[in-house]
TORVEXGU-535930 format. One record per atom (N, C-alpha, C): x, y, z. Coordinates in steps of 0.1 Angstrom, whole numbers, padded with zeros to 4 digits, always signed. Example, Ala and Ser with C-alpha at 12.3 -4.5 7.8 and 13.67 -1.06 7.14 Angstrom:
BEGIN
+0132-0057+0078/+0123-0045+0078/+0132-0033+0078/+0128-0022+0071/+0137-0011+0071/+0129+0000+0079/
***
This chain:
BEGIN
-0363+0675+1174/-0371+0678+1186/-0368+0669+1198/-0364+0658+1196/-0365+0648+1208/-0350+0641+1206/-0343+0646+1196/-0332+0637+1197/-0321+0635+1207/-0323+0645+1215/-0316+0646+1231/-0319+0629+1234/-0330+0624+1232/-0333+0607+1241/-0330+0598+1233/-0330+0601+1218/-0332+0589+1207/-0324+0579+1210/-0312+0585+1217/-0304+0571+1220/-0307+0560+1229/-0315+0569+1245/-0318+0559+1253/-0336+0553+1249/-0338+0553+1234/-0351+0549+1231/-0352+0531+1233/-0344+0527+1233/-0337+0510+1230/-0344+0506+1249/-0339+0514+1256/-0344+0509+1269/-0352+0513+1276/-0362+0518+1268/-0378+0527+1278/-0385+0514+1273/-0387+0509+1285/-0398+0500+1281/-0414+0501+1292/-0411+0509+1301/-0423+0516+1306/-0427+0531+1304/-0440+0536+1296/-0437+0554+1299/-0454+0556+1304/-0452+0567+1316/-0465+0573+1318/-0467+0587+1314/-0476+0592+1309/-0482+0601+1304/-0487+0604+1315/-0486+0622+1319/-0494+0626+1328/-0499+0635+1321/-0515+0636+1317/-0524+0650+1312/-0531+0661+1318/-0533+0666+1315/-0542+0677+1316/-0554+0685+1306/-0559+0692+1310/-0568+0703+1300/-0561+0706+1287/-0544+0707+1289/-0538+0711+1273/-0541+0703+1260/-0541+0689+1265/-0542+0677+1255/-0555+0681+1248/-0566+0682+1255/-0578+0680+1251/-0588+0695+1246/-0577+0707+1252/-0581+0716+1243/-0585+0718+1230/-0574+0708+1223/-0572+0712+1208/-0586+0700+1201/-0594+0693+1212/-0607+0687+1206/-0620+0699+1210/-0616+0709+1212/-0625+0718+1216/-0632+0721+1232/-0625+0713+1241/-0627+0714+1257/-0621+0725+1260/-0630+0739+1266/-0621+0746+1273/-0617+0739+1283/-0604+0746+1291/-0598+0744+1300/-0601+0754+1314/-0608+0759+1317/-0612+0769+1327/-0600+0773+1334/-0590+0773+1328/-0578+0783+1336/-0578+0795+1322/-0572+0806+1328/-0573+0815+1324/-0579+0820+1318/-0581+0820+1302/-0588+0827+1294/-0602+0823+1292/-0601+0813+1297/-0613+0799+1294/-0624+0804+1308/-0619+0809+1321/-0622+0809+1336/-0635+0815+1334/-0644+0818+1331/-0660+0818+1328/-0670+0818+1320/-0680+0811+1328/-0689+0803+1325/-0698+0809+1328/-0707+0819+1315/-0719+0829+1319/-0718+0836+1329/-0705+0842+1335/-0702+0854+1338/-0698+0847+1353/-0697+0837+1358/-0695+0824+1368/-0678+0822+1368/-0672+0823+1375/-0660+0820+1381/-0660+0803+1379/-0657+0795+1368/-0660+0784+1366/-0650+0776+1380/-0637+0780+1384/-0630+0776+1392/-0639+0777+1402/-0648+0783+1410/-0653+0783+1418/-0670+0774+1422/-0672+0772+1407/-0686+0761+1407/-0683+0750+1409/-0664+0743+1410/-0659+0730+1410/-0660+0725+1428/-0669+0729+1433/-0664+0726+1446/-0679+0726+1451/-0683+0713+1462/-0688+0708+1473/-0698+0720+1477/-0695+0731+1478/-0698+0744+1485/-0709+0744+1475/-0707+0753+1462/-0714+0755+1455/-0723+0749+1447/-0722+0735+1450/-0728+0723+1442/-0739+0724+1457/-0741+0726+1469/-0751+0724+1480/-0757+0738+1480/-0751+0751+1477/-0755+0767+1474/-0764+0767+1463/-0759+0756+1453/-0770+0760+1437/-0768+0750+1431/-0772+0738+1436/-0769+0728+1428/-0772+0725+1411/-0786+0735+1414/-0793+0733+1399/-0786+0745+1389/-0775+0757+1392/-0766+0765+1385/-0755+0752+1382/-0747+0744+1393/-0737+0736+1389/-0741+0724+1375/-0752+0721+1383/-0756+0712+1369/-0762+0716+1356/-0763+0729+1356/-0764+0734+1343/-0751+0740+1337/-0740+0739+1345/-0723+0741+1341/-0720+0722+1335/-0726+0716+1341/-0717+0701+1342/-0727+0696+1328/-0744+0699+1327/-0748+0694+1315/-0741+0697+1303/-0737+0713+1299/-0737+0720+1289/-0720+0716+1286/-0712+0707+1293/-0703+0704+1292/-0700+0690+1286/-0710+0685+1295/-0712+0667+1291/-0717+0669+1277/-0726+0677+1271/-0734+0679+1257/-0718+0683+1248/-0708+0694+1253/-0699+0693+1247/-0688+0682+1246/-0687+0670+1252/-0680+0665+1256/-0684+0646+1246/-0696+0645+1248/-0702+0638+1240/-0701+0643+1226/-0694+0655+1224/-0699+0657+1206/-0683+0657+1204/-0677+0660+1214/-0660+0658+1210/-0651+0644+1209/-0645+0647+1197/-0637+0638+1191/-0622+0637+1198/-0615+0626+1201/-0602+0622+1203/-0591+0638+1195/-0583+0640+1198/-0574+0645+1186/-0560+0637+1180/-0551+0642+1177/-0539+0636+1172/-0527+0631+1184/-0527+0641+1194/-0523+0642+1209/-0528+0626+1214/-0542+0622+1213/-0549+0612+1220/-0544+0601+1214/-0546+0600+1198/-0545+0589+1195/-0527+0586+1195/-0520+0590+1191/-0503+0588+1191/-0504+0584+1207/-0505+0586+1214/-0506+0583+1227/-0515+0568+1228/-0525+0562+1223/-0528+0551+1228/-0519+0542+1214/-0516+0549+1200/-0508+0539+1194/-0497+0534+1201/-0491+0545+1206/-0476+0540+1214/-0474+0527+1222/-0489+0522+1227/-0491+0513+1231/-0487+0497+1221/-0483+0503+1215/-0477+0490+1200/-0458+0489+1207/-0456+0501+1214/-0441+0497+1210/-0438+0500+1226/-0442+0503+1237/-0441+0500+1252/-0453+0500+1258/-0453+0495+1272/-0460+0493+1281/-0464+0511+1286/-0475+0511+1282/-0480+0527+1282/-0491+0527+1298/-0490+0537+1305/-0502+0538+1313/-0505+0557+1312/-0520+0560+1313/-0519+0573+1313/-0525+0577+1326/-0521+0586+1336/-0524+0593+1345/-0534+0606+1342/-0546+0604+1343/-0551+0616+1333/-0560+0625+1344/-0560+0642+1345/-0564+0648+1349/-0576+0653+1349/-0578+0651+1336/-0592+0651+1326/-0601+0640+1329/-0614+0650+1327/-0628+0639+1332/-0633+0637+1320/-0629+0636+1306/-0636+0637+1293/-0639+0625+1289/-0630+0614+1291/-0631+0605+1285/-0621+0602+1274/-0614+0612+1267/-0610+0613+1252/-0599+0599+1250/-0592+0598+1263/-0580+0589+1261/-0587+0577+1258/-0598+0569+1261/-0601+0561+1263/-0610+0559+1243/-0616+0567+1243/-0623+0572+1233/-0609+0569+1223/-0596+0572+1223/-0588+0571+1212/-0583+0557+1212/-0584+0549+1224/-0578+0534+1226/-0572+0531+1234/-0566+0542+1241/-0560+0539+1257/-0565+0531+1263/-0558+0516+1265/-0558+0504+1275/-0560+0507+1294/-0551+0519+1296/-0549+0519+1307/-0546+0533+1309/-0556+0540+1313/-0559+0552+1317/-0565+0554+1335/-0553+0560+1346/-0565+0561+1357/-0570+0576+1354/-0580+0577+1361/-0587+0594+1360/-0584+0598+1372/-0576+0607+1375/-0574+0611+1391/-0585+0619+1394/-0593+0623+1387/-0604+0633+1391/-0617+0626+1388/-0614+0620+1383/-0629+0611+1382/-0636+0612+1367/-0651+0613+1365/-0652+0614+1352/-0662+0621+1350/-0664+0630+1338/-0679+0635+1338/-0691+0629+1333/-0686+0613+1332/-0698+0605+1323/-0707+0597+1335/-0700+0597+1347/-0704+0588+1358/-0705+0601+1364/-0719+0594+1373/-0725+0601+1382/-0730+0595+1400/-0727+0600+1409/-0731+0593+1425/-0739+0601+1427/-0749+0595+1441/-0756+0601+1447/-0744+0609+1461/-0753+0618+1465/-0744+0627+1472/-0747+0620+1488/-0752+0611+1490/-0753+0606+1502/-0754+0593+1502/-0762+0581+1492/-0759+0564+1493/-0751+0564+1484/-0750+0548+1482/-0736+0544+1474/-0742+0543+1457/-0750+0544+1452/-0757+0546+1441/-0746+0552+1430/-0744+0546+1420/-0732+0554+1408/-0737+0543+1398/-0735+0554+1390/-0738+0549+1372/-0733+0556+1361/-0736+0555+1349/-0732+0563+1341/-0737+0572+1330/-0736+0581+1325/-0744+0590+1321/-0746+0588+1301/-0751+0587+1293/-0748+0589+1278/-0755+0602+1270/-0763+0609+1277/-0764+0624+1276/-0770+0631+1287/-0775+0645+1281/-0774+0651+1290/-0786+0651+1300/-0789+0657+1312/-0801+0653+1320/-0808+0668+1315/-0824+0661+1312/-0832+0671+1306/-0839+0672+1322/-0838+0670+1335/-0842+0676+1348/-0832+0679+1352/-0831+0692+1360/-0817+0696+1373/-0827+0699+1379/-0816+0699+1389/-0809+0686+1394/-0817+0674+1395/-0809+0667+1391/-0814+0653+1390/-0814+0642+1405/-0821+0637+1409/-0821+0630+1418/-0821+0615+1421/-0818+0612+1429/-0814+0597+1433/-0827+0591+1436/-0825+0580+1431/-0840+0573+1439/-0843+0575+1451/-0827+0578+1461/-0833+0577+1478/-0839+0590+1482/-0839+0600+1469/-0845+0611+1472/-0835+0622+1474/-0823+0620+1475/-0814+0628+1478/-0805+0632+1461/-0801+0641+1460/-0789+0646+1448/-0784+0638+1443/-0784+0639+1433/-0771+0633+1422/-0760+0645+1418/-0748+0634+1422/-0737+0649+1416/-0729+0641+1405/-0720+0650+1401/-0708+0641+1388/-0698+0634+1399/-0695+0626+1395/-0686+0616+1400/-0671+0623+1397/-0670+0631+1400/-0655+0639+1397/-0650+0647+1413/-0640+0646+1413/-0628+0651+1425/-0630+0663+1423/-0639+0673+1430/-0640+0691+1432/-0629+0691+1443/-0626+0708+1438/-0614+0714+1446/-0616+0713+1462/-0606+0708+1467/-0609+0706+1487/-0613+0692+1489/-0621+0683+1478/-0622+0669+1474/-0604+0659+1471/-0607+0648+1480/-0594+0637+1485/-0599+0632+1468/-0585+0629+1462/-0586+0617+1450/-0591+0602+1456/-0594+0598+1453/-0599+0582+1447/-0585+0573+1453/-0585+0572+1465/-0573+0566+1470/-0568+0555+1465/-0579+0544+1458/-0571+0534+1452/-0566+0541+1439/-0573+0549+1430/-0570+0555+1419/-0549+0562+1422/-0547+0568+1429/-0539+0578+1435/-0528+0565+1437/-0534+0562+1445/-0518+0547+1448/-0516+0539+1437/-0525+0535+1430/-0522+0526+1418/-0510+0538+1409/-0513+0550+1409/-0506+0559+1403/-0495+0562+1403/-0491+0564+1420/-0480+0566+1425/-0469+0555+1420/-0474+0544+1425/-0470+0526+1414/-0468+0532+1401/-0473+0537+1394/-0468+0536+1377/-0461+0546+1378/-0461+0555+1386/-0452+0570+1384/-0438+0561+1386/-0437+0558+1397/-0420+0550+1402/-0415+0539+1402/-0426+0532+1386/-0415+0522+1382/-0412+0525+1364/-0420+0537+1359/-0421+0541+1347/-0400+0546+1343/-0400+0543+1334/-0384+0550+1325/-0388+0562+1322/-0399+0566+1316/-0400+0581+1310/-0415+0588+1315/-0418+0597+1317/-0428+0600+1323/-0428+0615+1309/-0437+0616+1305/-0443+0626+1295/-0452+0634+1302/-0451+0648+1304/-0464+0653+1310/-0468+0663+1301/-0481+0662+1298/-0482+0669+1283/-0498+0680+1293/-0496+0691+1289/-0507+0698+1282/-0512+0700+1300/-0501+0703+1313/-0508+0705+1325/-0494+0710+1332/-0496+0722+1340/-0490+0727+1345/-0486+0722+1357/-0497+0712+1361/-0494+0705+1374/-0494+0719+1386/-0499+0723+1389/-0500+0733+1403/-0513+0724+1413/-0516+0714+1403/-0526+0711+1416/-0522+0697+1425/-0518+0698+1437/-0514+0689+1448/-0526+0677+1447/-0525+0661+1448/-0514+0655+1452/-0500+0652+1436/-0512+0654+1424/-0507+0652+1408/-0495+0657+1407/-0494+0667+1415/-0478+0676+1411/-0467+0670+1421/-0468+0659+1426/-0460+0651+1432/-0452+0637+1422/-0464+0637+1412/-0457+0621+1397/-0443+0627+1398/-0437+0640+1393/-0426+0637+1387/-0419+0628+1397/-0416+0640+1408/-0411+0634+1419/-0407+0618+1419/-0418+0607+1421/-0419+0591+1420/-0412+0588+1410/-0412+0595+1396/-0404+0591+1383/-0388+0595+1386/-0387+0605+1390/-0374+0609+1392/-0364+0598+1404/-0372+0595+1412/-0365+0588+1420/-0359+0572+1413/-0368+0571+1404/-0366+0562+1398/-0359+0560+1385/-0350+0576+1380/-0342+0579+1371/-0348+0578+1362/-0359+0580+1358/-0366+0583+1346/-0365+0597+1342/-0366+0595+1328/-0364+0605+1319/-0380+0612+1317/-0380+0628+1323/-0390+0637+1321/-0389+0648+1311/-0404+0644+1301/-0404+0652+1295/-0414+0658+1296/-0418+0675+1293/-0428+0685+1294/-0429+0689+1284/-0443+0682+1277/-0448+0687+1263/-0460+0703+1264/-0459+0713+1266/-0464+0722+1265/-0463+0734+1257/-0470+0748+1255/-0466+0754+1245/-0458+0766+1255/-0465+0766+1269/-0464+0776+1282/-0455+0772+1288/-0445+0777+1293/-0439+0775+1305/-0446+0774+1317/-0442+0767+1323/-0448+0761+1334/-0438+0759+1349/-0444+0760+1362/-0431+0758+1373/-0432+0749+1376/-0430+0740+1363/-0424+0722+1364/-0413+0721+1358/-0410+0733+1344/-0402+0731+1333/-0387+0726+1340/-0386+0739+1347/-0369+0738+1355/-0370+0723+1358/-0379+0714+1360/-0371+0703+1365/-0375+0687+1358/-0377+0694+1346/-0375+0684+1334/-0362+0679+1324/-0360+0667+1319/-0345+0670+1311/-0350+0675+1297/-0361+0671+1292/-0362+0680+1278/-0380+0685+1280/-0383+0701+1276/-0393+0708+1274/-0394+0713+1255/-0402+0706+1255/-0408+0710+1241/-0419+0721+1240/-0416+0732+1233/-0425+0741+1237/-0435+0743+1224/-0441+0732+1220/-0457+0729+1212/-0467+0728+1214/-0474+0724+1204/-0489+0714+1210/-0486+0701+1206/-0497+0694+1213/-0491+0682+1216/-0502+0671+1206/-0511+0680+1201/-0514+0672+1187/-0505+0673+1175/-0492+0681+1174/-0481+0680+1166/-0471+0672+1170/-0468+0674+1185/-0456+0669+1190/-0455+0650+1190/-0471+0648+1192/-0469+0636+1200/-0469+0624+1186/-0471+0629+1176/-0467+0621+1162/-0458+0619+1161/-0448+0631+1159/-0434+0628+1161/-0425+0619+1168/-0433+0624+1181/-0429+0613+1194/-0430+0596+1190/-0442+0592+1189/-0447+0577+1185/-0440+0573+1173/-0437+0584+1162/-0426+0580+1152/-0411+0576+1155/-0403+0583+1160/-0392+0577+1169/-0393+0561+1179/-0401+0561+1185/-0404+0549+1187/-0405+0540+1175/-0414+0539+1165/-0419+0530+1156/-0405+0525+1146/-0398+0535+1144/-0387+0536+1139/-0376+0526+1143/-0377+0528+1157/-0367+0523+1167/-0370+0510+1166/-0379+0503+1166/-0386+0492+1166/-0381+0482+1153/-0383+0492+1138/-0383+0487+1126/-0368+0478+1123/
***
């Protein structure tokens, strides 16, 4: 499966993982693209945004509870953990798309969240943020100043976390191997990593089961899941090592 790189395994001594919804599917997270795209009859893609969060706040936060309640009962998978082991045999950082938590949950050292997280929560107007450990039995929930509480997550039309995003760009272009597992990357600024890796002659790989309009410009596409693949993966390393 991977033996196209086995040779150049001796000299990756940086790799970044970039995720998505695919990774964390297989712990039971839908992914709200396609098949997944509603939520009690709700265009889930369309509750992610600013607009709708001030139109119905108390519908959004009955999307973001019933999510957090699933999200708190979900476990790491095999995808997660091979991914924070690998951290035994290179300098690992993950770029993660996902607000779940899971990477972190399996032992990931060094995870940014480009989207933020669904465990942290801001007020929609002072600087107030904390963090959540279940679900809120009032919606909408409110801030001491009187004003909303929302998820602390990047909705669609919402700028990333600018130090999060630059720190990123940094690990994207000085990484050897860039792994993008389980995300099709269509959503701008994220679909720009390879880019920074490439400039920097790293080796791209696309762990997916779907084709995707990133594949063409990968050198190897594995077309799996990535709680199979990514065992394998961390085994050639460990190997390499022995």
């Amino acid at each position: 499966m991977f033996e196209s790189i086995k040779s150049q395994i001796g000299d990756i001594k940086k790799i970044v993982f970039v995720t998505g919804a695919g990774i964390s599917q297989e712990s039971g997270i839908p992914t709200f693209r396609g098949k997944d795209g509603l939520w009690r009859n709700h265009d889930a893609m369309k509750l992610a945004t600013i607009d709708a969060f001030y139109d119905n706040p108390e519908l959004v936060w009955q999307w973001y509870n019933e999510r957090m309640l699933n999200i708190f009962n979900s476990k790491p998978n095999q995808g997660h953990k091979a991914i924070a082991e690998l951290e035994k045999y290179a300098e690992v950082v993950v770029l993660t798309q996902n607000i779940d938590g899971l990477h972190q949950k399996a032992g990931s050292t060094k995870v940014l969240e480009l989207h933020g997280s669904i465990v942290k929560i801001k007020c929609s107007v002072c600087s107030f943020k904390d963090e959540v450990t279940e679900e809120f039995s009032e919606i909408p929930p409110l801030c001491k100043c009187g004003n909303l509480l929302r998820p602390d997550v990047v909705w669609f039309g919402e700028s990333l976390p600018q130090d999060v995003w630059q720190n990123a760009m940094v690990f994207a272009s000085q990484c050897d191997l860039m792994v993008i597992v389980g995300t099709s990357l269509v959503v701008s600024p994220a679909n720009t990593l390879p880019i920074y890796a490439k400039q920097n002659n790293s080796i791209l790989i696309e762990i997916n089961p779907e084709n995707t309009e990133i594949s063409s410009q990968m050198d190897l596409v594995v077309r799996n899941s990535s709680a199979i693949v990514l065992p394998e993966f961390v085994s050639m390393f460990k190997e390499d090592k022995l």
